[in-house]
C-alpha positions, 0 to 999 in steps of 0.5 A: 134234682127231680130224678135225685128227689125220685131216687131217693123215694124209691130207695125208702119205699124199696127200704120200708118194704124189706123192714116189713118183710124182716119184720114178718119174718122174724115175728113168725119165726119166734112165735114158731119157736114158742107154739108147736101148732104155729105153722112158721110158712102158713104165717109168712103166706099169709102175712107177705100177702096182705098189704098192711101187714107188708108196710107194718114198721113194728109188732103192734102194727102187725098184730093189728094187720093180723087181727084184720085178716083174722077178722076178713077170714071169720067174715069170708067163712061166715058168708061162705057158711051162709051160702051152703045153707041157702043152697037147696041140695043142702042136707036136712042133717047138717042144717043145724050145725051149718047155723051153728057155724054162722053164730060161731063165726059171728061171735069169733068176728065179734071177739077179734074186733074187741082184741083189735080194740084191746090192743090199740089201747094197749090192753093186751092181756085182754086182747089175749082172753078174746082171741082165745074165745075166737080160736075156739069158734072154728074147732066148735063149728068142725065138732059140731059136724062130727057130733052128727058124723057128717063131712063139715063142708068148710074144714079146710076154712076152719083151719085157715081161720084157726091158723090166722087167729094163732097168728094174731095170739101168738103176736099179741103174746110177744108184745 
């Protein structure tokens, strides 16, 4: 009987799982299809690889999955912003851009947790003015280093930050 009970767990854990993934799947996949810009494999990556998003059973939960790790990214490049800033070999030049970046990404944290909010009381038309707000953040922070022509440091994390706010759109966008 245990063994029966066991088996029968494992086939709905082993179930739920592969939902998750159709789910991922098929949610990149349309939003792919309606943005050019979307990136369909960034999209999968980046959603098979964080657990919540891999035990969403519906749209809502994996907009909401995504919004957290838009707003993981946001924090992860702020600390990173933060650290190239405190180092001493930091150039004079990029010192105001660099702090720039820190207040973008707080402010594009800050707009991603008021969509999160948005959408869990099903307020998605504003969810969707504030993760446009965030998705200007990272451009801004990359312009502001090419106003002084000068390398920004973290344009590979602007992207990454662009690509999963993109994702969280586009989602709530269907929803």
């Amino acid at each position: 009987m245990k063994f029966f009970v066991s088996f029968v767990m494992f086939f709905l854990l082993l179930n739920g799982f592969a939902t998750a993934q159709t789910l991922i799947q098929d949610s990149c996949k349309k939003a792919a299809a309606r943005d050019p810009s979307f990136k369909y494999d960034f999209c999968v990556q980046s959603l098979e690889a964080d657990p919540q998003s891999k035990t969403a059973t519906s749209l809502e939960g994996l907009v909401i999955a995504s919004m957290k790790n838009a707003a993981s990214q946001t924090i992860n490049v702020k600390g990173i912003v933060e650290k190239i800033l405190s180092d001493k070999k930091t150039s004079l030049g990029i010192e105001m851009a660099l702090t720039d970046c820190i207040e973008l990404y707080t402010d594009a944290n800050d707009s991603i947790n008021e969509a999160l909010t948005n959408v869990k009381s099903h307020d998605y038309r504003t969810a969707n003015v504030h993760l446009s707000a965030a998705m200007v953040d990272p451009r801004t922070c990359e312009t502001g280093f090419k106003d002084l022509r000068h390398q920004s440091p973290v344009t590979n994390e602007n992207d990454v930050s662009i690509q999963k706010i993109l994702i969280s759109l586009a989602f709530t966008n269907m929803l």
